[in-house]
N, C-alpha and C positions, 0 to 999 in steps of 0.2 A: 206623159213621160215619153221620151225621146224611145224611137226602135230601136234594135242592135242594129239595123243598117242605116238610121239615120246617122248615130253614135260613131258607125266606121267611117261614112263619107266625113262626118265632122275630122276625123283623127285624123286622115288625107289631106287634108287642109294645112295641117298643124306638121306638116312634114317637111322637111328641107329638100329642095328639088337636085343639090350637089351630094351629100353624105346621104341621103335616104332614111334620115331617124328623126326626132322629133327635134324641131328648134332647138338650141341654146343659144343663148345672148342674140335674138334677133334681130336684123339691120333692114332696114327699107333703102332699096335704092331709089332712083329718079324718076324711072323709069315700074314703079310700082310692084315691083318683085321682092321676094322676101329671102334670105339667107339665114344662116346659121355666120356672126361675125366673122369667126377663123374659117368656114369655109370658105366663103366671097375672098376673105384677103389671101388663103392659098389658093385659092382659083386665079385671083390674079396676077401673083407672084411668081403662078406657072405659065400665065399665058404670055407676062409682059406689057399686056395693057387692058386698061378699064374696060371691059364689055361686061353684060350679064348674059349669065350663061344660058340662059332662057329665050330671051328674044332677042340675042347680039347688039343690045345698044350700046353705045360708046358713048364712054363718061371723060371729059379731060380731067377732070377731080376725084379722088376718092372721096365722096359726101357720101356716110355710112350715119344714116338717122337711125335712133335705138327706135324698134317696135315695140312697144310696150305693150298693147294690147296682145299682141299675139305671144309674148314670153308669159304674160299671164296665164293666157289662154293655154300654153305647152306647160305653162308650171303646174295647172293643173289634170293634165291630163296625163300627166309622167305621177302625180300619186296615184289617179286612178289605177293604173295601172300593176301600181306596188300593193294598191289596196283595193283590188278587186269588190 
């Protein structure tokens, strides 16, 4: 069975680096970064152009691939949390 600190670095993982909470509707960019969808697209709607806000790489396309592993991954870990 996983420790309470293994368990937190896991939920670290499962966080969005823009809003600071757990995933929803996950997007993979190019550049192998993860988002929460509406953050990325108001991240870049404020900035004006494609970077990630992570490692500034510039994208001439919005190619927003769905993460599905890791929306699974946040889908469960957001009941853990309801259901201690």
């Amino acid at each position: 069975m996983a420790s309470q600190h293994q368990t937190h670095g896991l939920t670290e993982e499962l966080i969005c680096p823009v809003c600071l909470d757990l995933f929803t509707d996950p997007v993979l960019l190019c550049c192998s970064h993860s988002f929460c969808r509406s953050c990325i697209t108001r991240f870049w709607e404020n900035q004006g152009e494609n970077t990630c806000p992570v490692c500034q790489e510039t994208f001439p396309e919005r190619n927003l691939r769905t993460n599905r592993a890791l929306a699974n991954l946040s889908e469960k870990a957001q009941e853990r949390s309801q259901h201690p």
